[in-house]
C-alpha positions as CSV (number, residue, x, y, z in Angstrom):
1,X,0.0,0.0,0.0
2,X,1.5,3.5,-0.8
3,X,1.7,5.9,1.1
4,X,0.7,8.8,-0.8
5,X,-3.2,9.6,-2.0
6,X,-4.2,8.1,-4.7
7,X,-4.3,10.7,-6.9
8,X,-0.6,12.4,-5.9
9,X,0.4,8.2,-6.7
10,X,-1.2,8.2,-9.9
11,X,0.8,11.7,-11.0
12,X,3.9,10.3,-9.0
13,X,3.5,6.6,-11.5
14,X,3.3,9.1,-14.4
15,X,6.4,10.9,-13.6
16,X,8.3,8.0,-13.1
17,X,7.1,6.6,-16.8
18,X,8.3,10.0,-18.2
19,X,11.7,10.2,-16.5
20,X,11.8,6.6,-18.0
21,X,10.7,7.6,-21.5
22,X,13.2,10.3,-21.5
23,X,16.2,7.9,-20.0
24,X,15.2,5.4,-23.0
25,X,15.0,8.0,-25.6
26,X,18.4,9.5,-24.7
27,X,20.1,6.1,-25.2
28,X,17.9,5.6,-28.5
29,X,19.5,8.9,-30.2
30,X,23.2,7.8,-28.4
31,X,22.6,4.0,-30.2
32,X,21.0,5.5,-33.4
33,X,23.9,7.5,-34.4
34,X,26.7,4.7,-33.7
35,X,24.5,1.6,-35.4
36,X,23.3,3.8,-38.4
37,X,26.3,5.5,-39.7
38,X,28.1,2.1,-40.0
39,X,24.8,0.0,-41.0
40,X,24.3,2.9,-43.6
41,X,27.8,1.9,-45.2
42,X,27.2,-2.0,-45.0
43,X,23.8,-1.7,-46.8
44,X,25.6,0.7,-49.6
45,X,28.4,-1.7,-50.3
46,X,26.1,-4.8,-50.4
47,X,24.2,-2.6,-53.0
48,X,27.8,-2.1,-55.3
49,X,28.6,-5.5,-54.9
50,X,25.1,-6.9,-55.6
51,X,24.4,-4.2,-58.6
52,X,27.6,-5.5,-59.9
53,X,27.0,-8.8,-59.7
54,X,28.6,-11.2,-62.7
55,X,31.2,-12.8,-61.9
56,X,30.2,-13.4,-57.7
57,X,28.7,-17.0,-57.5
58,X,25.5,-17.7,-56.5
59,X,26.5,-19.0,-52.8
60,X,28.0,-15.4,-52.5
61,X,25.0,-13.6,-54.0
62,X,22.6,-15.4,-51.7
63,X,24.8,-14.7,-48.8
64,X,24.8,-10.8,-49.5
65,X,21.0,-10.7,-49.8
66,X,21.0,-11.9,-46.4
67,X,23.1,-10.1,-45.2
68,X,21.1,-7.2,-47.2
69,X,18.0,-8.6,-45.5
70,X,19.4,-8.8,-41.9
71,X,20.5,-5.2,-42.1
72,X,17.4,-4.0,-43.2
73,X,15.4,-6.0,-39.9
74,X,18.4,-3.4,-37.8
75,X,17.5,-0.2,-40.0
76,X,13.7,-1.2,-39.0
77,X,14.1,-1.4,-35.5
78,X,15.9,1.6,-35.1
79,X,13.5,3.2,-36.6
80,X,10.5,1.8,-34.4
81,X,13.3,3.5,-31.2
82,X,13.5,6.3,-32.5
83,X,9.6,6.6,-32.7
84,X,9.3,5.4,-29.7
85,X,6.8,7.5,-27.6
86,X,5.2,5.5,-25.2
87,X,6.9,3.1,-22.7
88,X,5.2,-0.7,-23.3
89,X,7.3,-3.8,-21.9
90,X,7.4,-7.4,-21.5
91,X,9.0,-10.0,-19.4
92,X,12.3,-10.8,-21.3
93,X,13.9,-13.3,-18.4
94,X,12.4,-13.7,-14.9
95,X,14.1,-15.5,-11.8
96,X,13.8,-15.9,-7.9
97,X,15.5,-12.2,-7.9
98,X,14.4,-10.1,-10.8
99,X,11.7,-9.5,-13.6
100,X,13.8,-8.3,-16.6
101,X,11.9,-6.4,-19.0
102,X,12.5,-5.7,-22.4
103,X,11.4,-3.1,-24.6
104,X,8.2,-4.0,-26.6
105,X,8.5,-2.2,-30.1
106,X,4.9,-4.1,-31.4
107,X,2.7,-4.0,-28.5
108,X,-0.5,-4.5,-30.9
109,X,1.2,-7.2,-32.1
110,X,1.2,-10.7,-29.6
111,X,3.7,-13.4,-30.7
């Protein structure tokens, strides 16, 4: 049972969500300038290599439109941080000690 009213609780829960928000979205912009700049250039030269590509074998075509594909799936949920604007989580791991939460980028959609 708290301590404070219920309404001064409700505001204080609030607070604490935006102090959270604002925590995550710091981190978001720190991450989203040091995993885009160097996915940007790994996306650009799996596009040379795949626009020029006679000569590669099929094993190594196949590989770079995975790679291609994999890159993209980062680019995506970098984008979903940096849209981020409100705080939704799930239970990533769980022991006797601790409930771990991890970000949930698709709340609408359940797995």
């Amino acid at each position: 049972m708290s301590d404070y009213p219920e309404g001064l609780q409700d505001d204080k829960d609030r607070q604490v969500e935006v102090e959270q928000l604002a925590a995550i979205q710091q981190v978001v912009v720190t991450l989203s300038h040091g995993i885009n700049n160097p996915l940007a250039g790994i996306i650009g030269a799996i596009e040379v290599l795949l626009r020029n590509e006679q000569g590669l074998p099929a094993e190594a075509k196949e590989v770079l439109v995975n790679i291609r594909q994999e890159a993209e799936k980062i680019k995506k949920i970098m984008s979903q941080l940096k849209g981020l604007k409100v705080l939704h989580t799930t239970s990533y791991l769980r022991d006797n000690a601790r409930d771990i939460k991890m970000i949930d980028l698709n709340p609408s959609k359940k797995s």
